[in-house]
N, C-alpha and C positions, 0 to 999 in steps of 0.2 A: 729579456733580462730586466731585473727589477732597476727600478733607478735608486740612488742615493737616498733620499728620504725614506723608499719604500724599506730600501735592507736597513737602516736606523730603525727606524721601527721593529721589523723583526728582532732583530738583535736583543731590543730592550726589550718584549718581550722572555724572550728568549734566556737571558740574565737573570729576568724579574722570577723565573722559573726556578733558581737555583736559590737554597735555602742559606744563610749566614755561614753555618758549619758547612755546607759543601763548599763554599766559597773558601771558606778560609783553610781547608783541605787540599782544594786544587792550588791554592794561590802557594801554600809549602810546597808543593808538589814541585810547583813550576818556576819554583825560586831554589827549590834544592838540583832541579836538572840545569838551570841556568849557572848555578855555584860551580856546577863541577863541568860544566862549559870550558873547552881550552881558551875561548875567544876572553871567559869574563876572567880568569885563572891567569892569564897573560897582560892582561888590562893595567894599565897604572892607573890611569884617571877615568871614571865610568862613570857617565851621566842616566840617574834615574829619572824616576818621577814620584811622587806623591800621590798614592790612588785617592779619586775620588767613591763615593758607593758607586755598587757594581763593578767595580775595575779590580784586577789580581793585585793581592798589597803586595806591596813589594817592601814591607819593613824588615825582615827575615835579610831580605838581600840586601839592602845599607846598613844594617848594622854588622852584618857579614864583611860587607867592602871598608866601613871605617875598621875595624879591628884588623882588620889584613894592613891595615895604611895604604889603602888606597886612596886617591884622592876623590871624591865623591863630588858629585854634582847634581845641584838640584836647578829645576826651570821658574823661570821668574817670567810671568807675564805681563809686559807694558799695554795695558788695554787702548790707551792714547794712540800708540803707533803700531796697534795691530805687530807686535813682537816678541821675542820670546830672547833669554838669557840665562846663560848656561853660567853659573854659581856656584863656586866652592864653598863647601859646608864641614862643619867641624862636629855636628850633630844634627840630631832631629828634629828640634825646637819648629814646629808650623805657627803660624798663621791662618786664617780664614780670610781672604782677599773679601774684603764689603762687595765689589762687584760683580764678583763669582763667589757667594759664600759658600757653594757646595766644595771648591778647588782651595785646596792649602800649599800655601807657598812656604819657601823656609823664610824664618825671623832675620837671618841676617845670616848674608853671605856676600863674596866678591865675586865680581867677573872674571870668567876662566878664558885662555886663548882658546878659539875654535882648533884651533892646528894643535894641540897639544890633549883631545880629547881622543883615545882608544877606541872606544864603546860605547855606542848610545843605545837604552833600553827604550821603546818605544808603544805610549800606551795604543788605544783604539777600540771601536768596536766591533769590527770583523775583520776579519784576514784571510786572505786564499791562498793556495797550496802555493801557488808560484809568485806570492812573497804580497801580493796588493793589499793595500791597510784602509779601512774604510775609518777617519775620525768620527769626529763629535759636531766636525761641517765651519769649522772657523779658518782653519789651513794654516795652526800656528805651528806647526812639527813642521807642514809641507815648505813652507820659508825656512822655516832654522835649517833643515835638513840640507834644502839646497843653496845655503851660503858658499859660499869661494872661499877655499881652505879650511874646510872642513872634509878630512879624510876618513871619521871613523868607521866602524863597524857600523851595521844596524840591525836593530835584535827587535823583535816584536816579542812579547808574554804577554800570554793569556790565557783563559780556560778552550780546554778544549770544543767546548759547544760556541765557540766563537769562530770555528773554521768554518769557511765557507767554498765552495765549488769554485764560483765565481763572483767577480764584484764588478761593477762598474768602474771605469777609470776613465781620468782625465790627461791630459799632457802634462800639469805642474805637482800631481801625486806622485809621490818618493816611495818606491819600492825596499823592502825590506830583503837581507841578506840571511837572516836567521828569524823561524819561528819557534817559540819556545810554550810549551804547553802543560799543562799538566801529566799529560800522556808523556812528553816525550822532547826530542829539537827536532827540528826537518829542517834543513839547510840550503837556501834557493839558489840553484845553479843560476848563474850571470847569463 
């Protein structure tokens, strides 16, 4: 099995293969199967994220969720304490974080209770059939995710060329409940 860095690599690769329009093809795709998702469809409060390049946008799907009145939620990275905060947002207004300029944080939002989040949409860059999500190697999802009272859903989207057979895992990586793709959802039994 490859390790971690080796499947990063791949991956990016593998991304770096996909041309703007097919990206932004797949990223409708897999933001129109996740729309009509019972899970995002039942949702009150749905936490996205802000793609960075290579990542499926998911802008299709927060302006879909603010117009429904959902309450939307965007991730705020405290680089100081290695954490991550879930943000109620009223629009789309970014920012470029100076110390990740590639990552856009919203302009101004407030802190959302963990316990009162539905659905978290979860970015990455591989994912296996039976739900394991390879990040970007920082483990800021892998902490939020496993806070105390935090009951949500968890949704990975991505392009389909991001599935993988298998990944390497650790004890403190957080398994995904729904993959959602361009192609299609596949739904990981517990």
């Amino acid at each position: 099995m490859m390790t971690k860095a080796e499947c990063r690599r791949v991956m990016k690769a593998r991304l770096a293969a996909l041309s703007p329009e097919q990206m932004g093809k797949k990223s409708e795709a897999a933001c129109r199967h996740m729309l009509l998702s019972p899970e995002f469809q039942k949702a009150h409060a749905v936490m996205l994220y802000l793609s960075m390049p290579g990542e499926t946008n998911l802008q299709s799907l927060a302006a879909a969720a603010l117009e429904a009145h959902k309450v939307v939620l965007l991730p705020v990275v405290d680089w100081h304490n290695a954490s991550m905060t879930a943000v109620k947002v009223r629009n789309l207004d970014v920012r470029y974080d100076p110390q990740a300029p590639r990552l856009p944080q919203p302009v101004a939002g407030e802190p959302f209770p963990l316990e009162e989040i539905d659905l978290i949409i979860v970015p990455g860059l591989a994912f296996s059939e039976s739900g394991h999500r390879l990040g970007r190697g920082k483990g800021y999802y892998d902490r939020f995710l496993s806070q105390r009272g935090l009951e949500a859903s968890r949704a990975a989207i991505a392009f389909y060329e991001q599935l993988c057979n298998d990944l390497p895992v650790e004890s403190h990586d957080m398994g995904m409940q729904m993959l959602v793709t361009d192609q299609g959802i596949l739904r990981i039994k517990p």
